[in-house]
C-alpha positions in Angstrom: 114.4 -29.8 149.7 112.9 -31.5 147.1 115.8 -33.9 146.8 114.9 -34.8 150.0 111.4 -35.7 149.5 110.1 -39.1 149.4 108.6 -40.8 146.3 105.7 -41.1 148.1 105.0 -37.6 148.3 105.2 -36.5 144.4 102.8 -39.3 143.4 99.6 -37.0 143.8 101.3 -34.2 141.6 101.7 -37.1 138.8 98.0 -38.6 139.2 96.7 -34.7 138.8 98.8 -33.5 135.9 97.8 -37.3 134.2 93.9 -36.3 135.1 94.3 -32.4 133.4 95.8 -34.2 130.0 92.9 -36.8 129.7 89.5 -34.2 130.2 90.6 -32.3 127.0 91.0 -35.3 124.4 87.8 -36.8 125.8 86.1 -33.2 124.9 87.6 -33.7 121.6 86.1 -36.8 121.2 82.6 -36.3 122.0 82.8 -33.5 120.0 84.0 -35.7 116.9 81.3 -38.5 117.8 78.9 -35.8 117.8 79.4 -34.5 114.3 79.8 -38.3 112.7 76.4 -38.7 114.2 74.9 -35.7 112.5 76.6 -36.2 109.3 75.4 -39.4 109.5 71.9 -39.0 110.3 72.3 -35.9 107.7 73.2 -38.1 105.1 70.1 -40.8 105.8 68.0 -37.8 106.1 69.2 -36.7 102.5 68.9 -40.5 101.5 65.4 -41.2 102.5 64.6 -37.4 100.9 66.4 -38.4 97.8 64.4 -41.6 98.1 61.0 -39.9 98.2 62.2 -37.3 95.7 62.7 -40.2 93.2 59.5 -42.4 94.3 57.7 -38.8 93.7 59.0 -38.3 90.6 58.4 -41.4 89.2 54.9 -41.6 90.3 54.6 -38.1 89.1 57.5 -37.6 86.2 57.0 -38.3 82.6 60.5 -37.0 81.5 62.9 -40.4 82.6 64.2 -42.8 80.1 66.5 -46.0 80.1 69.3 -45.8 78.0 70.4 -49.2 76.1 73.4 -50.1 74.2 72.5 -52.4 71.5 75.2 -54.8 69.9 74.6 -57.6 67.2 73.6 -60.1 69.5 70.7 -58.5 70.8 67.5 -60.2 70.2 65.6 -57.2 68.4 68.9 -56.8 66.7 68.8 -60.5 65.0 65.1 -60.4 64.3 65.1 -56.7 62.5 68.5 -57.8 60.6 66.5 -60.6 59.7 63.4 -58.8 58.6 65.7 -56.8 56.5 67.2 -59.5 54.6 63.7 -61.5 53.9 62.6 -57.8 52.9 65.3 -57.5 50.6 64.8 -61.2 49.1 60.9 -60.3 48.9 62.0 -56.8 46.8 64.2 -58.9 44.2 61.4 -61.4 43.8 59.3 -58.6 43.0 61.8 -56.7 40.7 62.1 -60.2 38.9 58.4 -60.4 38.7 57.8 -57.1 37.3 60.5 -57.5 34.7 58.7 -61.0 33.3 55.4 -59.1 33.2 56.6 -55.9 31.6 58.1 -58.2 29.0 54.8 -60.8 28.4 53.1 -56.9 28.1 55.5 -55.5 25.7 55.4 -59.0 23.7 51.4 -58.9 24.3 51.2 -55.1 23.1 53.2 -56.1 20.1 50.7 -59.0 19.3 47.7 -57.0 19.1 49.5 -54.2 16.8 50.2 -56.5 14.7 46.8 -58.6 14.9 45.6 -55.1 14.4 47.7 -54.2 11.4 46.5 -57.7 9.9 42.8 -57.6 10.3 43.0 -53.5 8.7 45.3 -55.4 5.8 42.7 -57.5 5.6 39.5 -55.3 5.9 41.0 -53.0 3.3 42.0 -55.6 1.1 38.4 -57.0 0.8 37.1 -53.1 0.5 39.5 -52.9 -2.3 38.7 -56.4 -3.9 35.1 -55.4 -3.7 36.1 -51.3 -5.4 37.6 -53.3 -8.0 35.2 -55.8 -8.6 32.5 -53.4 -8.9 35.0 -51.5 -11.5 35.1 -54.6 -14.0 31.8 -55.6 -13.4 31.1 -51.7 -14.6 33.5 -52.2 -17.9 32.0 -55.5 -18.6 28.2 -54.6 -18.3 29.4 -51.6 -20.9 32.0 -53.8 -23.0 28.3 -56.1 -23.0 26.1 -53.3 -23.5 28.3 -52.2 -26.5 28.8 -55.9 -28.1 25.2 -56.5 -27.9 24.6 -53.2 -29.7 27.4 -54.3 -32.4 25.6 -57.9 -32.8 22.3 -56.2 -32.9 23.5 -54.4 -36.1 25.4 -57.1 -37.3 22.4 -59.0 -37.4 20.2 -56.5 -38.9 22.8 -55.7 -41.6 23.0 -59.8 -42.8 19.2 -59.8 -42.5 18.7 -57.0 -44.6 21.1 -58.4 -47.0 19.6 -61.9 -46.9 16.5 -59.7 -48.6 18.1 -59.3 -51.3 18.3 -60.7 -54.9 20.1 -63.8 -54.2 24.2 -63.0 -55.9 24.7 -66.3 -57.2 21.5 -66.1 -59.2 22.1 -62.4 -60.5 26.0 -64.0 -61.0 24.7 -66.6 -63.5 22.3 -64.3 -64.7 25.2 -62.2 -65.8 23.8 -59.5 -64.3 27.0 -58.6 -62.4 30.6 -59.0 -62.4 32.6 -61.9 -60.7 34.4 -59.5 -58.6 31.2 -58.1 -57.6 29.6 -61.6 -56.9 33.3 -62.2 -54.8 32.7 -59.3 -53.2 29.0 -60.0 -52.0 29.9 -62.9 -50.7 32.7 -62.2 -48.7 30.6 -59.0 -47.3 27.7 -62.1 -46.1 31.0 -64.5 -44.5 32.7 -61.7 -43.0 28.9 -60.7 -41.2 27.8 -64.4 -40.3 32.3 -64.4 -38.7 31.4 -61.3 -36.7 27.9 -62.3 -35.4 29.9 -65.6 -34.7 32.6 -64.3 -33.1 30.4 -61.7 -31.2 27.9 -64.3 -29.9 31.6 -66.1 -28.6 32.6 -62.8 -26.7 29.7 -61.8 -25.1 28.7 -65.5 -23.9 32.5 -65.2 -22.1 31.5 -61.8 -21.3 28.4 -62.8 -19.8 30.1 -65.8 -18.1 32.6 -63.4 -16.3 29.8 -61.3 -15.6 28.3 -63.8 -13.5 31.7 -64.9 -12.0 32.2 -61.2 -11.1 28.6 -60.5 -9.1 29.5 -64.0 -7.2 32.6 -62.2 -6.4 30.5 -59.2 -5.2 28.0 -61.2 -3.0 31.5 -63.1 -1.8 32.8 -59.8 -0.8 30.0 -58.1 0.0 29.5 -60.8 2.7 33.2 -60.7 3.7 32.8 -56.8 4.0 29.6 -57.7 6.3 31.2 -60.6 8.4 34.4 -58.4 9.0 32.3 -54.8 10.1 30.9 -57.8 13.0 27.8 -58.9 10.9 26.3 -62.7 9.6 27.5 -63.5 6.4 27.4 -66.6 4.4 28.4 -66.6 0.6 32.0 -66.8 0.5 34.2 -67.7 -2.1 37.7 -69.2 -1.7 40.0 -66.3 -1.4 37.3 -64.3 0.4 37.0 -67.3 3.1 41.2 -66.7 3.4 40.5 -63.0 3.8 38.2 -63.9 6.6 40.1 -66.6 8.1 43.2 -63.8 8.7 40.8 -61.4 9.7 39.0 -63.7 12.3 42.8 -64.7 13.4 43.2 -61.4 14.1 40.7 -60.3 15.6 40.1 -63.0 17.8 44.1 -62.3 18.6 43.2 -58.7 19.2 40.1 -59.7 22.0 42.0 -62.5 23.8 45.4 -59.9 23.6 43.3 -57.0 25.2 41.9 -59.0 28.0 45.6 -60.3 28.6 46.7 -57.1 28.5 43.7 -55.9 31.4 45.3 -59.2 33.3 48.6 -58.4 33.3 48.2 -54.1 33.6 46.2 -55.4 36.9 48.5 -57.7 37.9 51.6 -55.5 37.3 49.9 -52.5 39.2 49.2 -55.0 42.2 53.0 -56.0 42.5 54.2 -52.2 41.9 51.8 -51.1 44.7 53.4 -54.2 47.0 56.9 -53.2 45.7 56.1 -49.4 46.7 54.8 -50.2 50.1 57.8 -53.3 50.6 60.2 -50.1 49.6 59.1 -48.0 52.1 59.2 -50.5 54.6 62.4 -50.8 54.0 63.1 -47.1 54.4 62.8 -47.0 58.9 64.6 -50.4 58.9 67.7 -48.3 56.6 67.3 -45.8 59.7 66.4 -47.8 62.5 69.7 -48.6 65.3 68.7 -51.9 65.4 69.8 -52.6 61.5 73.2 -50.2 62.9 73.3 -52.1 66.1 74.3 -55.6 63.5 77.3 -53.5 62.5 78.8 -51.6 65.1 77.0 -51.0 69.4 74.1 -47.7 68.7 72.7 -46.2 71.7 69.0 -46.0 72.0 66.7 -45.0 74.7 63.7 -47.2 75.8 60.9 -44.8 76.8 57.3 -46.1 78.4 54.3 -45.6 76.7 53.4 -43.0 79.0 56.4 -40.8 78.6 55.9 -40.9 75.2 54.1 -37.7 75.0 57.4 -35.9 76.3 59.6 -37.7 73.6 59.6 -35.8 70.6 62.5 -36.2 67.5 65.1 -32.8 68.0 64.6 -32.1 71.5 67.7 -32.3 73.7 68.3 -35.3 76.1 69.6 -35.1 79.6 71.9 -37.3 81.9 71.9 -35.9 85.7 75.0 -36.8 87.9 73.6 -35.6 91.1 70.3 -37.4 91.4 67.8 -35.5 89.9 69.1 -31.8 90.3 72.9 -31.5 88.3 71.9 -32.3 84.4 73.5 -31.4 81.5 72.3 -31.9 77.7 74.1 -35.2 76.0 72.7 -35.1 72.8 68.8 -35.1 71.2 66.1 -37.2 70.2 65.8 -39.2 66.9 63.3 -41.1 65.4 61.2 -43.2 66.5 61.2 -47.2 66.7 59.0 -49.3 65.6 58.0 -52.1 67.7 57.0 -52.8 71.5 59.4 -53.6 74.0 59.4 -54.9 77.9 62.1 -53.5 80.4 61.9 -53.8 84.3 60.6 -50.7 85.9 64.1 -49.0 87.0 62.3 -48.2 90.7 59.6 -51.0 91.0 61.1 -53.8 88.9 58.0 -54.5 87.6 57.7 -54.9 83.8 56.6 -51.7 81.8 56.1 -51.8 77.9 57.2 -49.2 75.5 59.3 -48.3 73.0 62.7 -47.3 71.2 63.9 -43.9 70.6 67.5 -43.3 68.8 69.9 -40.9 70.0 71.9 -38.5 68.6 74.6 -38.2 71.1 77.3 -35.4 71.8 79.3 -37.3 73.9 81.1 -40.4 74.1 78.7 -43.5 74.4 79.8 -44.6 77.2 78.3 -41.0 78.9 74.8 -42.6 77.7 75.4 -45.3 80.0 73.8 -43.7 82.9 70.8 -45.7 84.8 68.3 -42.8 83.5 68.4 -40.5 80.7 65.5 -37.4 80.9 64.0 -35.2 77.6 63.5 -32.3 80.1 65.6 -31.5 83.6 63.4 -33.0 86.3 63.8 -30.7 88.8 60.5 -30.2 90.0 59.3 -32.5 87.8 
């Protein structure tokens, strides 16, 4: 029956079972639209959240940091290896410096001892001129005392002789021998010799007497002039004596205040060389000086998230926004000098600082746009 049927009449059955296929994949695909435009308005939801969150937290957060990778060419790089090296050049000018005045003071030190040993050389040797001038000026006065006692006899003895009977009378008298007459008159030459010969010893005696208390005064004024005292009777040799000792001593007061100069002026370069040396120390540590050799990772932290950054606490990179962080590494020391960046939210330019980092990880795990001392969640 069908066989007989005209085309005509199955074309309804076709448009209907057409009509039944289409309802179910248009379902299907309001359904799909309808999910894509939930998702989608779920993700701008979580966007503009995630927005806020992060405006919120960096109005409120003082955790966040901006890591940098330094290399040789970076600016701070080429001015602290510079620093360094005019550092170092300024700390062998001042070894050389010390070395020259420790050696003018050692030379210096050395002059005075022996200016000193000279002026006591001298100083003794006019204290012992003058012990032994007042020893032969003691033997002569005696050696004079003791010659004008001998004279003094001598004298009395011919006068008492000259009393008598003349011998050459009594001789032709006959009253005595010729060997007694001989021996009269020898005894009256041999007296007039002696008083002859003592009145010739003690006028030397008495010459070198006088020659000898010259001496004295000479010394005694040398002794004066050298204890720091007015003296003006000086012999010869005791003006020598106080030439040295004025040498000296004049060596020994310009030598001390040399020595004051250059003990002042060593101690002022050893202070600068102390404080130059530990200068030197934080550049020896700093990643900049690193950074000239081989890339160091530092974080740049704003002065007011400073507070939170302190040397051995753990640092933070977050993969999820602000919610998924895990510890990369801790805090090192601190950097000197100030330092611009662009505000990572506001661009605007923010001043702080350096911080090194001791990371855990590869560097290249430091390389996120924020680094955190504490996990902001909450902030």
């Amino acid at each position: 029956m069908d066989a007989t049927m005209p085309d005509s009449a199955h074309e309804p059955r076709r448009k209907q079972g057409q009509r039944f296929r289409i309802l179910p994949d248009i379902k299907l695909i309001t359904w799909l639209f309808s999910v894509a435009t939930r998702a989608v308005l779920l993700a701008i939801l979580l966007g503009v959240f995630g927005f806020l969150a992060l405006f919120a937290y960096f109005l409120l957060g003082r955790t966040w940091s901006m890591p940098v990778v330094l290399s040789a060419g970076y600016e701070r790089v080429i001015q602290v290896q510079r620093e360094w090296l005019e550092r170092n050049l300024r700390l062998a000018d001042l070894d050389s410096r010390i070395q020259v005045i420790r050696h003018q003071l050692f030379e210096t030190e050395n002059r005075i001892e022996i200016a000193r040993i000279a002026a006591a050389a001298e100083a003794n040797a006019i204290r012992t001129d003058k012990r032994q001038n007042d020893l032969e000026i003691e033997v002569l006065r005696n050696a004079l005392a003791r010659g004008t006692d001998e004279r003094h006899n001598a004298s009395n003895l011919l006068l008492r002789i000259a009393r008598l009977p003349d011998p050459e009378e009594i001789f032709e008298k006959g009253l005595v021998n010729r060997a007694r007459f001989l021996t009269d008159m020898l005894a009256r030459t041999d007296l007039s010799l002696k008083i002859a010969a003592l009145d010739a010893t003690l006028g030397d005696d008495a010459a070198r007497l006088a020659a000898l208390k010259r001496r004295r005064d000479s010394l005694r004024d040398a002794k004066v002039i050298v204890e720091g005292k007015l003296g003006e009777r000086l012999s010869h040799q005791e003006l020598e004596y106080v030439k040295i000792w004025n040498q000296a001593a004049l060596d020994l007061q310009t030598g001390a205040d040399e020595v004051k100069n250059l003990r002042q002026n060593l101690g002022q370069l050893e202070t600068l060389h102390m404080e130059l040396l530990n200068s030197l120390k934080p550049l020896a540590d700093s990643p900049l000086l690193a950074a000239a050799r081989e890339p160091a990772a530092v974080v740049f932290v704003p002065y007011g998230n400073a507070a939170t950054y302190e040397p051995g606490q753990p640092i933070y990179h977050c993969r999820l926004g602000l919610i998924v962080c895990s510890p990369i590494g801790t805090i090192g020391s601190f950097v000197d000098g100030e330092i611009t960046f662009p505000h990572p939210l506001f661009r605007r330019p923010i001043r702080g600082s350096f911080y090194s980092i001791k990371l855990t990880v590869d560097k290249q795990a430091a390389q996120d746009s924020l680094l955190f001392s504490a996990r902001p969640l909450l902030f």
